[in-house]
Chimera marker file (.cmm) of the C-alpha trace (Angstrom):
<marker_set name="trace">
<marker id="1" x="55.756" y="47.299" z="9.511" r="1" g="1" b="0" radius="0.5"/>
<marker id="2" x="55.808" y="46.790" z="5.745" r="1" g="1" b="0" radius="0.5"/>
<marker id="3" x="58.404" y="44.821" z="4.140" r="1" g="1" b="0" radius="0.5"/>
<marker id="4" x="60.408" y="45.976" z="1.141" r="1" g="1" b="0" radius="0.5"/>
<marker id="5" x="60.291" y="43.603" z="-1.841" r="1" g="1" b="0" radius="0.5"/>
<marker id="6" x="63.110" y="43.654" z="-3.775" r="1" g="1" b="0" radius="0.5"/>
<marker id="7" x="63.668" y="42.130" z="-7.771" r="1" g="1" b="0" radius="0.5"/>
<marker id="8" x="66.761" y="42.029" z="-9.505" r="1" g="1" b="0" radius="0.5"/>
<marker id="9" x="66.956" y="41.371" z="-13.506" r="1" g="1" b="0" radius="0.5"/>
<marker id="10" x="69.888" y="40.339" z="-15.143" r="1" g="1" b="0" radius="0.5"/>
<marker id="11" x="72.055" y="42.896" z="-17.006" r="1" g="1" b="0" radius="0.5"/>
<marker id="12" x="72.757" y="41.036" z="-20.285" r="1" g="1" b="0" radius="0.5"/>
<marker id="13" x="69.330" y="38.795" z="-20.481" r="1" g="1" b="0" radius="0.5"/>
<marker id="14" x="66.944" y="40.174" z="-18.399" r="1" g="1" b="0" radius="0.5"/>
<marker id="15" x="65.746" y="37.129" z="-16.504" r="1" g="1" b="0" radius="0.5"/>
<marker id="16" x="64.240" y="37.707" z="-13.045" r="1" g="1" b="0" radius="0.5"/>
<marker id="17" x="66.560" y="36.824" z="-10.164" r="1" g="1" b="0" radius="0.5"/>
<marker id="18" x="64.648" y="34.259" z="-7.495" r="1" g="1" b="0" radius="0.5"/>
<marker id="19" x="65.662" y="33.680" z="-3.846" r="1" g="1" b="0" radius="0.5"/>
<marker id="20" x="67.418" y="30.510" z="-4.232" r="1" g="1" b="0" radius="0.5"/>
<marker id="21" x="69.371" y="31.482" z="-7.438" r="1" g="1" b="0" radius="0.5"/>
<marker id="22" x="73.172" y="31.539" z="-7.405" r="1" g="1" b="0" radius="0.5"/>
<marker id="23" x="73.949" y="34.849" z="-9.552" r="1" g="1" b="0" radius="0.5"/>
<marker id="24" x="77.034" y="36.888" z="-10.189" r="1" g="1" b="0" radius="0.5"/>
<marker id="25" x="77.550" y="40.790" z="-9.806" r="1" g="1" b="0" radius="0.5"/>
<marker id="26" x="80.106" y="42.754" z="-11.960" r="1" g="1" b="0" radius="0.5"/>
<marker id="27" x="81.982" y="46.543" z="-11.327" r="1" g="1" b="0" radius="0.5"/>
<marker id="28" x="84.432" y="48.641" z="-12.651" r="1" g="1" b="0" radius="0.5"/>
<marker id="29" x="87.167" y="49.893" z="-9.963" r="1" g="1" b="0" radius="0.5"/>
<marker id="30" x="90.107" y="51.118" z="-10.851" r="1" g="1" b="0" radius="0.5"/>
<marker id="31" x="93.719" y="49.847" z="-11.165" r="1" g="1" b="0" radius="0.5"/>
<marker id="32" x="96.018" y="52.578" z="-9.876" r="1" g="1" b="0" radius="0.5"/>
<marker id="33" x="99.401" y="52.842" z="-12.323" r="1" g="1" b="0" radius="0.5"/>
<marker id="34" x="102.760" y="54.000" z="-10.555" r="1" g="1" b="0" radius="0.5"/>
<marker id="35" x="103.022" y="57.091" z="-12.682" r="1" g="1" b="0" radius="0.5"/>
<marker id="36" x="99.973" y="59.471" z="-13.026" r="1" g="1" b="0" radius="0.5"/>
<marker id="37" x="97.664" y="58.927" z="-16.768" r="1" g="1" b="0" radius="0.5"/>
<marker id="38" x="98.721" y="54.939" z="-15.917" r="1" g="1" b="0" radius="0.5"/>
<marker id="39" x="95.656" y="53.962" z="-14.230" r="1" g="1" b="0" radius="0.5"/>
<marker id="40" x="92.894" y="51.947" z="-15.657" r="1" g="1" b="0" radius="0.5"/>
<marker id="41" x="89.557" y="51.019" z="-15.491" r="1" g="1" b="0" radius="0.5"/>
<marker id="42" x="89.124" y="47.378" z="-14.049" r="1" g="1" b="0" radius="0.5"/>
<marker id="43" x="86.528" y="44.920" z="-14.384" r="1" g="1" b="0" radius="0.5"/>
<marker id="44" x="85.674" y="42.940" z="-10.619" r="1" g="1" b="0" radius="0.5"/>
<marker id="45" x="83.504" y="39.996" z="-10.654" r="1" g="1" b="0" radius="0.5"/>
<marker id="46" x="82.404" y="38.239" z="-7.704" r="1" g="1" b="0" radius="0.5"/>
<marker id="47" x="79.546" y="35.790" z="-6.566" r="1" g="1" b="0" radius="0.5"/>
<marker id="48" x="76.165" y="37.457" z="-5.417" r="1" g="1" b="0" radius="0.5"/>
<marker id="49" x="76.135" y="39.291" z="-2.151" r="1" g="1" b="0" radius="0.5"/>
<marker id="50" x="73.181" y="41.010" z="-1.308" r="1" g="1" b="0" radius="0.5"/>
<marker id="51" x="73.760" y="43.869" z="0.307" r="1" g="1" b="0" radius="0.5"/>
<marker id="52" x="76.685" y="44.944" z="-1.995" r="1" g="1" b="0" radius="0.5"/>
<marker id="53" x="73.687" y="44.410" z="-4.907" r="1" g="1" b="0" radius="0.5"/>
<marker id="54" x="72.425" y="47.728" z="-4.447" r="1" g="1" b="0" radius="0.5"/>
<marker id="55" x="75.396" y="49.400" z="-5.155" r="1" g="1" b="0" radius="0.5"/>
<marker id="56" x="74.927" y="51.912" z="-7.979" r="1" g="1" b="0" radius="0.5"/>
<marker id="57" x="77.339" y="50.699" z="-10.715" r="1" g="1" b="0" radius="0.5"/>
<marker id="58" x="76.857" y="46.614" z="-9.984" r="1" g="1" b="0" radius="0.5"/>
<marker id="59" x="75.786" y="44.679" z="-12.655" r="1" g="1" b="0" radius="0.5"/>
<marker id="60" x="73.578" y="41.721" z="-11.927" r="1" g="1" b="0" radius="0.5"/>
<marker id="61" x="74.322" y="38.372" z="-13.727" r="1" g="1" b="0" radius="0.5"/>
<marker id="62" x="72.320" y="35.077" z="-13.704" r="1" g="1" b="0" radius="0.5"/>
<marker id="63" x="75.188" y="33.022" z="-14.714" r="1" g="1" b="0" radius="0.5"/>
<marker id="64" x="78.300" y="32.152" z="-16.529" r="1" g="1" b="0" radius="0.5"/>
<marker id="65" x="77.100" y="32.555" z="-20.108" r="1" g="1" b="0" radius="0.5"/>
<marker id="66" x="76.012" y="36.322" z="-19.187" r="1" g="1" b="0" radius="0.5"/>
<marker id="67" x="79.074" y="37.184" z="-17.086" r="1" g="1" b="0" radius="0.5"/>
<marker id="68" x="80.883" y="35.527" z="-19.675" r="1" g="1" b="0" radius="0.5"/>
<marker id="69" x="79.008" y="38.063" z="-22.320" r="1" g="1" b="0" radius="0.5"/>
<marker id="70" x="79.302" y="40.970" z="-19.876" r="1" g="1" b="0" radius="0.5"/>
<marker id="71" x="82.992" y="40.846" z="-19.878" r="1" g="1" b="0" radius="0.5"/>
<marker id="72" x="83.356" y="40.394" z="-23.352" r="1" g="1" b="0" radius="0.5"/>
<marker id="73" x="81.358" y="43.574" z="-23.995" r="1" g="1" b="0" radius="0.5"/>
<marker id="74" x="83.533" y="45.364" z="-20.990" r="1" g="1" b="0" radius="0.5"/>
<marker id="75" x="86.454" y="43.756" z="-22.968" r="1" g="1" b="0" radius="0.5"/>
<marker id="76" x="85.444" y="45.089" z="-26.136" r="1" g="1" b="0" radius="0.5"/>
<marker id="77" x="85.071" y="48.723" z="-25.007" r="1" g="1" b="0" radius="0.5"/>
<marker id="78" x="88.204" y="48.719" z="-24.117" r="1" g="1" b="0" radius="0.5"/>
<marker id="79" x="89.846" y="47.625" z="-27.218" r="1" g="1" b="0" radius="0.5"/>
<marker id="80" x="87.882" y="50.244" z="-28.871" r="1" g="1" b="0" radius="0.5"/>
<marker id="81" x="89.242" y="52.968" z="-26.294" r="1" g="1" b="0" radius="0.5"/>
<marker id="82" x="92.859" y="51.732" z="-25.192" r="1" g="1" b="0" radius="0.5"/>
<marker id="83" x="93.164" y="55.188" z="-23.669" r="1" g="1" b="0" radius="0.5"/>
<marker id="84" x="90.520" y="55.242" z="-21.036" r="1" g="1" b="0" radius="0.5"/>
<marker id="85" x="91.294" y="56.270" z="-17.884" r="1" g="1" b="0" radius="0.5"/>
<marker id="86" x="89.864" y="55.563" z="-14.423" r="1" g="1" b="0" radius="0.5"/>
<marker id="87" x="86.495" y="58.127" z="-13.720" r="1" g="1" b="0" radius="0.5"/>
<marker id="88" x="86.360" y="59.828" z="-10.789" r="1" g="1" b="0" radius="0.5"/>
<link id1="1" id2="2" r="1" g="1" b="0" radius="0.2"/>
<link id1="2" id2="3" r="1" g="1" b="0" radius="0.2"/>
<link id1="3" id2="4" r="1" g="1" b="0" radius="0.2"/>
<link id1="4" id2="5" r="1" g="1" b="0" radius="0.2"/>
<link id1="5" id2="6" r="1" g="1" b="0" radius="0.2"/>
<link id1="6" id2="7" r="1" g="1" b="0" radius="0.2"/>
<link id1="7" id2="8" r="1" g="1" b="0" radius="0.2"/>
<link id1="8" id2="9" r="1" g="1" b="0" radius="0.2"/>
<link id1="9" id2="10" r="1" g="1" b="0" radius="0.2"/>
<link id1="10" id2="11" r="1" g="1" b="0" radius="0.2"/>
<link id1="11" id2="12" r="1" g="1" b="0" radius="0.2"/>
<link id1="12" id2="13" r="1" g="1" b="0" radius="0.2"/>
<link id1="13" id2="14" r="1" g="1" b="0" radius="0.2"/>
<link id1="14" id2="15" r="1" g="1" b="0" radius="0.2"/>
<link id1="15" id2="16" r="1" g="1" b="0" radius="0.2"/>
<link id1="16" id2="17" r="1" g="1" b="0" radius="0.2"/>
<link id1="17" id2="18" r="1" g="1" b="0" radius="0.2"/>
<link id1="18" id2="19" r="1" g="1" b="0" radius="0.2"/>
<link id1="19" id2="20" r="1" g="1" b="0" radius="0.2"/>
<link id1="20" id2="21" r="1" g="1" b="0" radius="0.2"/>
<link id1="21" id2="22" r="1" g="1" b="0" radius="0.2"/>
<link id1="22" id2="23" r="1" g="1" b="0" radius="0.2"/>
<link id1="23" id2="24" r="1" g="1" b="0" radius="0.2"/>
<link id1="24" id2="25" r="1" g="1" b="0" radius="0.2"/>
<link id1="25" id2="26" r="1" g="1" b="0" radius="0.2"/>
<link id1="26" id2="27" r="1" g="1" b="0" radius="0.2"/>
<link id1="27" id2="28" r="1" g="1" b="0" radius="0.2"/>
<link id1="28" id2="29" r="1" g="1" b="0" radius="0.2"/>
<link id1="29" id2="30" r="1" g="1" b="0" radius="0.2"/>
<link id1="30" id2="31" r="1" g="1" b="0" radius="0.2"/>
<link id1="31" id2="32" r="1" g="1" b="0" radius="0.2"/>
<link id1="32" id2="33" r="1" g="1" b="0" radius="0.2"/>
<link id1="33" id2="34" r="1" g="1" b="0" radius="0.2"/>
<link id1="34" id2="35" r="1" g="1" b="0" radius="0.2"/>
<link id1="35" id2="36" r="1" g="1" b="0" radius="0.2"/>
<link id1="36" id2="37" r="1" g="1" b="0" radius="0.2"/>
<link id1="37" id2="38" r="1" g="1" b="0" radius="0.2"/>
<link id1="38" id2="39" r="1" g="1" b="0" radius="0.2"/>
<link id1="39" id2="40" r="1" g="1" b="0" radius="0.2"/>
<link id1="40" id2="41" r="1" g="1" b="0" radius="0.2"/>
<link id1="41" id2="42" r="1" g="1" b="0" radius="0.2"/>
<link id1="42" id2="43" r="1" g="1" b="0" radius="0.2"/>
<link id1="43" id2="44" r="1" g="1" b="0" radius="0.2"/>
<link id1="44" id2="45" r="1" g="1" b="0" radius="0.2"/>
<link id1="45" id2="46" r="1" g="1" b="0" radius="0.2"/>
<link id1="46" id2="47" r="1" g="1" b="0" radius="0.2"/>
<link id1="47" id2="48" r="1" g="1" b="0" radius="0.2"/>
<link id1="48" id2="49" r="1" g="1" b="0" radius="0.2"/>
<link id1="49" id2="50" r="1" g="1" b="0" radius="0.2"/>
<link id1="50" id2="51" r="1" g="1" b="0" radius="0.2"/>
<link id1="51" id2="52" r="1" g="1" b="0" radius="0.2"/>
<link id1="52" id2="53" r="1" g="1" b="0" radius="0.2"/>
<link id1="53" id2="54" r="1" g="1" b="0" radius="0.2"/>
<link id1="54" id2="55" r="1" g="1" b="0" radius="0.2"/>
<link id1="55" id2="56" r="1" g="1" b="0" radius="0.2"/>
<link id1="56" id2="57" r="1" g="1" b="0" radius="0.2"/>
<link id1="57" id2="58" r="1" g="1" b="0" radius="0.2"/>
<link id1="58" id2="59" r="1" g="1" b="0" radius="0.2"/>
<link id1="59" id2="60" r="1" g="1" b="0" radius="0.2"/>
<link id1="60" id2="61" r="1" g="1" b="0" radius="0.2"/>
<link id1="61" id2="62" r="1" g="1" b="0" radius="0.2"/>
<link id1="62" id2="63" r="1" g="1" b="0" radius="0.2"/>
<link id1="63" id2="64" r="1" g="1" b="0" radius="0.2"/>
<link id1="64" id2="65" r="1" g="1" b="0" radius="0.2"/>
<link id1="65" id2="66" r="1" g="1" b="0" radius="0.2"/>
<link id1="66" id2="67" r="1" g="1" b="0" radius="0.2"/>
<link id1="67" id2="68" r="1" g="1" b="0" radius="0.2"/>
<link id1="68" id2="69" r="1" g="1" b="0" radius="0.2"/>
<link id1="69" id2="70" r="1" g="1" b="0" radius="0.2"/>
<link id1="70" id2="71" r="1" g="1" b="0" radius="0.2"/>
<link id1="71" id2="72" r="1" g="1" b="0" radius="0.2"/>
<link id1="72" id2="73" r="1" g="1" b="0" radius="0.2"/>
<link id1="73" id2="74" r="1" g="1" b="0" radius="0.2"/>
<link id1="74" id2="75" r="1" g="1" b="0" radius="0.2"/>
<link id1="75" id2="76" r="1" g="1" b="0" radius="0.2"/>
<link id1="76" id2="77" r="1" g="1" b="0" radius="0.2"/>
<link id1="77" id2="78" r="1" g="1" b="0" radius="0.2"/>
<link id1="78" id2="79" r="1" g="1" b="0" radius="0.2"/>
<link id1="79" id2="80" r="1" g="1" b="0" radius="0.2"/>
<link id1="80" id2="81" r="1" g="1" b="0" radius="0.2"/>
<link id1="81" id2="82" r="1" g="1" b="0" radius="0.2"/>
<link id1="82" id2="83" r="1" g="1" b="0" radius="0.2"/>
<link id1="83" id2="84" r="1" g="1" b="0" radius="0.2"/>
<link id1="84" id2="85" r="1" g="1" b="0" radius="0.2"/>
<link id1="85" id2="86" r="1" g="1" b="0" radius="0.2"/>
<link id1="86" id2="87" r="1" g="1" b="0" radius="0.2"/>
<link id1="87" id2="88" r="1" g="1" b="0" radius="0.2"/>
</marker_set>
């Protein structure tokens, strides 16, 4: 039986994630207004779990600096686009 080897890079800085690391992971969801064109997009951050890590749309973070950087990117965006809406 072969084993799978897995390597995760951080999002922002690209530093290689090792086993004993304590990282961060990032997503957009969606926060659901009471009127319809009232949702938003929503930024989730949350302390590594590894088997939510392969999700698609998870960004990997090594740390507070780049989760700090991440959001202020995310936050960024969506100054520039104060209409953006939820994707589905």
């Amino acid at each position: 039986m072969m084993s799978r080897s897995e390597s995760y890079h951080c999002d922002v800085c690209g530093k290689l994630k090792m086993e004993t690391d304590l990282w961060w992971m990032a997503w957009v969801d969606c926060f659901n207004g009471g009127n319809p064109g009232e949702d938003q997009p929503l930024l989730k951050l949350t302390r590594w779990h590894k088997a939510q890590a392969h999700e698609d749309d998870v960004k990997h973070l090594c740390g507070a600096r780049c989760s700090e950087t991440y959001m202020d990117r995310w936050i960024t965006s969506q100054r520039e686009h104060p209409e953006a809406h939820c994707e589905t």
